[in-house]
BATOR-24270 format. One record per residue (C-alpha): x, y, z; residue number from 1. Coordinates in nm, 2 decimals, padded with zeros to 4 digits, always signed. Layout:
residues N
ATOM       u       v       w  seq
ATOM       X       Y       Z  NUM
...
END
This chain:
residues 82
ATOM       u       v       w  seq
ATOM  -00.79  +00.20  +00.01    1
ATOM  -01.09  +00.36  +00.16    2
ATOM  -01.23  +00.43  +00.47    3
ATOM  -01.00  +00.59  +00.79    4
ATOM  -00.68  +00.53  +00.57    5
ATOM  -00.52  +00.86  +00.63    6
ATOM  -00.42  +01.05  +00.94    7
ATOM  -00.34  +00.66  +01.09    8
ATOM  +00.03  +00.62  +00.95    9
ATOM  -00.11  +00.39  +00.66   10
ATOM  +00.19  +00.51  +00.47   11
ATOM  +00.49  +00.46  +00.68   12
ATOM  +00.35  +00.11  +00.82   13
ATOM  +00.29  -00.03  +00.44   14
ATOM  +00.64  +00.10  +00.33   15
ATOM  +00.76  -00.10  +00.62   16
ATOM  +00.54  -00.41  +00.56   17
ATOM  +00.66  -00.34  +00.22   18
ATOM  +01.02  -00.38  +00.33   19
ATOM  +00.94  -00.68  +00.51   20
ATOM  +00.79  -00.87  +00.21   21
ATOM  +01.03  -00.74  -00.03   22
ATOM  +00.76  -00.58  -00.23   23
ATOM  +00.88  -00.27  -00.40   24
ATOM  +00.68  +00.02  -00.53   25
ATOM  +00.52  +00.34  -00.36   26
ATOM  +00.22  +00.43  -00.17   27
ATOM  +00.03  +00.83  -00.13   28
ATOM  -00.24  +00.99  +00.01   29
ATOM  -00.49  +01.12  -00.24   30
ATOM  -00.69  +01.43  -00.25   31
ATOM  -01.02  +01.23  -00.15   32
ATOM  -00.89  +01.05  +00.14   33
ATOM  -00.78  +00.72  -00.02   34
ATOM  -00.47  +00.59  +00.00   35
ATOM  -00.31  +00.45  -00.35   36
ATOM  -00.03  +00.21  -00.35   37
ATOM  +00.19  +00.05  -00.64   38
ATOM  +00.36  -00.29  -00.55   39
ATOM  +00.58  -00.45  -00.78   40
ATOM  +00.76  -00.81  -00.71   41
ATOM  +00.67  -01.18  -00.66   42
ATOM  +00.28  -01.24  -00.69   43
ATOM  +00.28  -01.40  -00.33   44
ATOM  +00.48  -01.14  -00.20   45
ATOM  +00.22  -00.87  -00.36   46
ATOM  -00.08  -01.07  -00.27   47
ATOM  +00.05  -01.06  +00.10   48
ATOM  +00.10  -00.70  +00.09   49
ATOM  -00.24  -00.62  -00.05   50
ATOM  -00.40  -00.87  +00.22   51
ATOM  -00.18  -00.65  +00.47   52
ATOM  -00.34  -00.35  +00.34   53
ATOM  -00.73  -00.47  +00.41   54
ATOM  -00.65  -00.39  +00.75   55
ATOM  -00.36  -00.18  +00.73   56
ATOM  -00.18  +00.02  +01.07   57
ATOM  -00.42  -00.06  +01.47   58
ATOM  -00.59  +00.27  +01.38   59
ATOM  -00.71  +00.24  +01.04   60
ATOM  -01.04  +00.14  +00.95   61
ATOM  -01.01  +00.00  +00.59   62
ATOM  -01.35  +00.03  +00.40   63
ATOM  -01.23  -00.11  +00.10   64
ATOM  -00.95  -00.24  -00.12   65
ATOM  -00.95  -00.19  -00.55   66
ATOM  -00.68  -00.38  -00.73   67
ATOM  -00.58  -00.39  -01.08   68
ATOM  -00.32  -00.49  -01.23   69
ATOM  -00.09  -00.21  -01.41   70
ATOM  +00.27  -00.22  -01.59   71
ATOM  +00.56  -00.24  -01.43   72
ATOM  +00.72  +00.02  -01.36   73
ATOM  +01.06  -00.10  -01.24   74
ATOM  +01.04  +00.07  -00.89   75
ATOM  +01.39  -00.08  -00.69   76
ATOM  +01.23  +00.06  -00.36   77
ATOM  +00.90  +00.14  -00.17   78
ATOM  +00.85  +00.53  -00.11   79
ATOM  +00.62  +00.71  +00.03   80
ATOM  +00.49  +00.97  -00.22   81
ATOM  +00.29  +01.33  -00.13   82
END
Protein backbone atom coordinates (compact mmCIF):
# COMPACT_ATOMS: atom_id res chain seq x y z
CA UNK A 1 0.00 0.00 0.00
CA UNK A 2 0.76 3.67 -0.64
CA UNK A 3 -0.06 6.79 0.47
CA UNK A 4 -0.57 7.77 4.59
CA UNK A 5 -0.12 3.86 5.35
CA UNK A 6 2.32 4.30 8.21
CA UNK A 7 2.23 6.18 11.46
CA UNK A 8 -1.90 5.31 11.26
CA UNK A 9 -1.80 1.63 12.95
CA UNK A 10 -2.12 0.05 9.42
CA UNK A 11 -0.34 -2.82 10.87
CA UNK A 12 -2.04 -3.82 14.03
CA UNK A 13 -5.71 -3.03 12.45
CA UNK A 14 -4.85 -5.54 9.25
CA UNK A 15 -3.42 -8.23 11.64
CA UNK A 16 -6.71 -7.95 13.35
CA UNK A 17 -8.90 -7.72 10.16
CA UNK A 18 -6.62 -10.52 9.33
CA UNK A 19 -7.75 -12.49 12.40
CA UNK A 20 -11.20 -11.74 11.72
CA UNK A 21 -11.15 -13.23 8.10
CA UNK A 22 -8.97 -15.98 8.93
CA UNK A 23 -6.42 -14.83 6.57
CA UNK A 24 -2.96 -15.77 7.71
CA UNK A 25 0.27 -14.22 6.65
CA UNK A 26 2.25 -10.99 7.82
CA UNK A 27 2.29 -7.41 7.13
CA UNK A 28 5.60 -4.52 7.53
CA UNK A 29 6.36 -1.22 7.13
CA UNK A 30 9.01 -0.59 4.42
CA UNK A 31 11.81 1.75 4.15
CA UNK A 32 9.77 4.03 1.65
CA UNK A 33 6.68 4.41 3.44
CA UNK A 34 4.61 1.52 2.03
CA UNK A 35 3.25 -1.00 3.81
CA UNK A 36 3.70 -4.71 2.36
CA UNK A 37 1.45 -7.47 3.37
CA UNK A 38 1.40 -11.45 2.66
CA UNK A 39 -2.06 -13.18 2.96
CA UNK A 40 -2.38 -16.69 2.63
CA UNK A 41 -5.89 -18.64 2.85
CA UNK A 42 -9.31 -19.00 0.99
CA UNK A 43 -9.41 -16.54 -2.17
CA UNK A 44 -12.61 -14.89 -0.76
CA UNK A 45 -11.19 -14.52 2.42
CA UNK A 46 -7.88 -12.86 0.73
CA UNK A 47 -9.81 -10.85 -1.66
CA UNK A 48 -11.78 -9.37 1.40
CA UNK A 49 -8.70 -8.61 3.16
CA UNK A 50 -7.03 -6.89 0.28
CA UNK A 51 -10.43 -4.85 -0.33
CA UNK A 52 -10.00 -4.09 3.60
CA UNK A 53 -6.65 -2.80 2.93
CA UNK A 54 -7.85 0.01 0.04
CA UNK A 55 -8.98 1.86 2.92
CA UNK A 56 -7.26 0.37 5.69
CA UNK A 57 -7.42 1.99 9.72
CA UNK A 58 -9.97 5.88 9.99
CA UNK A 59 -6.61 7.63 9.60
CA UNK A 60 -4.99 6.18 6.73
CA UNK A 61 -5.10 7.58 3.39
CA UNK A 62 -4.55 4.66 0.95
CA UNK A 63 -3.06 5.93 -2.44
CA UNK A 64 -2.87 2.68 -3.81
CA UNK A 65 -2.98 -1.09 -3.64
CA UNK A 66 -0.34 -3.67 -5.95
CA UNK A 67 -1.18 -7.26 -5.78
CA UNK A 68 0.49 -10.27 -7.17
CA UNK A 69 0.18 -13.34 -6.60
CA UNK A 70 3.37 -15.13 -4.84
CA UNK A 71 3.97 -18.88 -3.37
CA UNK A 72 2.81 -19.95 -0.45
CA UNK A 73 4.55 -19.73 2.16
CA UNK A 74 2.66 -21.77 4.81
CA UNK A 75 2.36 -18.89 7.28
CA UNK A 76 -0.23 -20.50 10.39
CA UNK A 77 -0.62 -16.89 11.65
CA UNK A 78 -0.69 -13.13 10.79
CA UNK A 79 2.36 -11.12 12.36
CA UNK A 80 3.29 -7.98 12.23
CA UNK A 81 6.90 -7.82 10.94
CA UNK A 82 9.68 -4.66 11.40
Amino acid sequence: MRGLVQGVSFRYFTQCEAARLGVAGWVRNEVDGSVTVHAEGEDARVDALVAWCRSGPRHASVQAVETRTVGLVGATSFDVRG
